[in-house]
N, C-alpha and C positions, 0 to 999 in steps of 0.2 A: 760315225762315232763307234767306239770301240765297245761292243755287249759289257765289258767289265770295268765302264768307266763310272758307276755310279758304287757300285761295292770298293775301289778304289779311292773313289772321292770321299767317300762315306770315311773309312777309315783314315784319311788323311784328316780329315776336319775333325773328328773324334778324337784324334791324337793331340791336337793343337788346344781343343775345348776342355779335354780331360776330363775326369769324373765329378762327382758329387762334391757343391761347395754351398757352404750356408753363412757364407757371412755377411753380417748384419748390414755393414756399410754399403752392402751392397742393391741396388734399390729391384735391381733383377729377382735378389731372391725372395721379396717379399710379395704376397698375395695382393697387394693393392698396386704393385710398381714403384710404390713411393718408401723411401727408407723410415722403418720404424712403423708405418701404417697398417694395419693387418695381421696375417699371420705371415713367421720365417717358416719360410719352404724349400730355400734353396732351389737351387740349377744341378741339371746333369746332362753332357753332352750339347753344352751351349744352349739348353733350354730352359731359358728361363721361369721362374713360374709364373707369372704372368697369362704370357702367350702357352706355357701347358695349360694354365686352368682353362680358358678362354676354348683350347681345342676338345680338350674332356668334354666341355659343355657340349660343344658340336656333335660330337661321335658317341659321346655318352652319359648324357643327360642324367643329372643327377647325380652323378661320379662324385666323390670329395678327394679333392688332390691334397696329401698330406708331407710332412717333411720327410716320412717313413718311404713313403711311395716313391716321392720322388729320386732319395739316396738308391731305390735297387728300380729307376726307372724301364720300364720294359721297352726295349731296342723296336718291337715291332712300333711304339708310341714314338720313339724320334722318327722313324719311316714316314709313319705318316704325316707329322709336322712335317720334314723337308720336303718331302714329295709333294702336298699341296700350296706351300706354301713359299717354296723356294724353287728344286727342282722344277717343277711344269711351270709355274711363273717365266722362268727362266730361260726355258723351252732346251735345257740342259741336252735331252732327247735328239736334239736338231742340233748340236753344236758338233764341231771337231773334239775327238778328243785332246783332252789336255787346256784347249780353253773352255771346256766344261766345267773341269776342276777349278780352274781361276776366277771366273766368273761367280762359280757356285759360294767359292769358301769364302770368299770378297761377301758377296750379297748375306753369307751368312754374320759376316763379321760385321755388315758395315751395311746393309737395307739392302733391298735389293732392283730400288730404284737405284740408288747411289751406285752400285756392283756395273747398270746397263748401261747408267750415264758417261760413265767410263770406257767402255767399249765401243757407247756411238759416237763418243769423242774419237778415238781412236779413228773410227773409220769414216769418219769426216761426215756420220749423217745428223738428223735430227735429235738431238738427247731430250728423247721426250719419259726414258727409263722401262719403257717397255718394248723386247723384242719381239719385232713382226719380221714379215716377210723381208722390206728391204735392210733390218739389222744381217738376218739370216744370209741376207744375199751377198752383199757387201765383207763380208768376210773370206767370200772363196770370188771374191774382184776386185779389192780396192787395189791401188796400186803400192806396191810394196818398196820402191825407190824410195820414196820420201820419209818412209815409216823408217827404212834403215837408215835416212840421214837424222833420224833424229833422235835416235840410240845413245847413250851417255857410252866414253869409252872400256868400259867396264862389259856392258852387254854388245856391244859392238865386237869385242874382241869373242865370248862366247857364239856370237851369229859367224864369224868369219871363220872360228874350229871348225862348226858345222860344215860351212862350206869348205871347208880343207884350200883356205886361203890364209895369207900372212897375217895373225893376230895382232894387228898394232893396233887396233883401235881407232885406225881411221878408214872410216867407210869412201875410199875414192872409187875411182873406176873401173881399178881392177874388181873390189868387193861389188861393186852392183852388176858388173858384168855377171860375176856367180850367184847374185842374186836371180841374174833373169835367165840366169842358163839353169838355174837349181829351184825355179819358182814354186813347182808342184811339192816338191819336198821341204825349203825352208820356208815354208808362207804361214803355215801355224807355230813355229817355234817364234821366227821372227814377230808374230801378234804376241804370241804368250809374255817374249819379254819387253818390247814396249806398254804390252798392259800392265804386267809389273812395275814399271816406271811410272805409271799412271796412278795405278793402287799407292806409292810410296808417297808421290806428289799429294793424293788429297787427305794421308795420316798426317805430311807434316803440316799440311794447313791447319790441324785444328788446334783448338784453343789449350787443348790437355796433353802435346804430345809431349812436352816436356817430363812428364810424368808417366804417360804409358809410352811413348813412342819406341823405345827400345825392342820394347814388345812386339809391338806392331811391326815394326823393319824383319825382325828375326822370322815372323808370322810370312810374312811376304815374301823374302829371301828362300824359303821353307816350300812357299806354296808354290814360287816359280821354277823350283828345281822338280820338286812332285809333278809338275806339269808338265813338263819339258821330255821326262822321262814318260809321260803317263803317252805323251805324242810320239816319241821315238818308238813306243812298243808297238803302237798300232800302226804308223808306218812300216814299220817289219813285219806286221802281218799279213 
């Protein structure tokens, strides 16, 4: 993993979550979780107040989280939300980069069992939502043929740039021949964007995407480019 893959990821997710919002509808920003219940506290940097009040208790007992505090939230207070609570869950530390970032900003948007369950789909093991050793392993072994036959041809045609083979979007022979002649080098781009395809598949399962789903595809499209780049840099280093 790349030393600047978490200052990276950090500001990518932060750019996506944006600042300080307090509206009412929203059940996130209210002290109880429930819309209308409690006091409005609003969110800043995808933290909601909730899950802030919940960590102040931990770290600083007695703390009162208010809608003041929370509008100029202190960046060292998201650190340590992600970091115990997403990050090291995650085992972010232990990943390649770029599907650190995927993984990360997924789990942050969407749990971070749901983020794992995804990934051990991917890699054909147990989706039990928490990475251990054979998530960790399976990522630099699974076999990489079948993951690129099952590429939609939109990201097929980006895996085949990569490999500096003819972009039609269909993964035959010639493309897996350069998959297996280019395996050290395209094995995390090619995970990043079938996870991608994975994150989009279970936005459009839910019940609201009709409503948010726009969002979410843009979210996604966003974060697979952020990743892809985030793996190119550290392949070149």
């Amino acid at each position: 993993m790349a030393a600047s893959s978490y200052a990276a990821t950090k500001a990518f997710t932060i750019s996506q979550e944006g600042g300080y919002t307090d509206d009412p509808r929203d059940s996130g920003n209210w002290s109880s979780g429930e819309t209308g219940v409690g006091t409005l506290i609003g969110s800043n940097y995808g933290c909601g107040a909730p899950a802030t009040i919940a960590y102040m208790a931990k770290t600083q007992p007695g703390f009162v989280v208010t809608a003041a505090w929370m509008a100029a939230l202190p960046v060292a207070v998201y650190d340590g939300m992600v970091q115990t609570g997403y990050w090291n869950p995650l085992q972010c530390d232990s990943l390649p980069a770029g599907i650190d970032l995927s993984l990360f900003d997924d789990g942050w948007n969407t749990g971070i069992g749901s983020a794992t369950k995804k990934l051990q789909g991917l890699l054909g093991t147990t989706q039990d939502g928490e990475i251990g050793p054979v998530t960790l392993g399976l990522i630099n072994t699974v076999a990489l043929a079948p993951i690129a036959k099952a590429l939609n041809s939109t990201d097929a045609m980006t895996m085949q740039t990569l490999l500096s083979v003819d972009p039609d979007g269909d993964v035959g022979p010639i493309t897996l021949a350069a998959v297996a002649a280019q395996e050290s080098t395209i094995r995390v781009p090619l995970l990043i964007l079938r996870l991608s395809e994975l994150q989009v598949a279970y936005y459009e399962s839910l019940s609201n995407f009709a409503t948010y789903g726009q969002g979410w595809l843009n979210r996604t499209a966003a974060r697979a480019e952020a990743a892809l780049t985030l793996a190119a840099t550290a392949n070149a280093s």
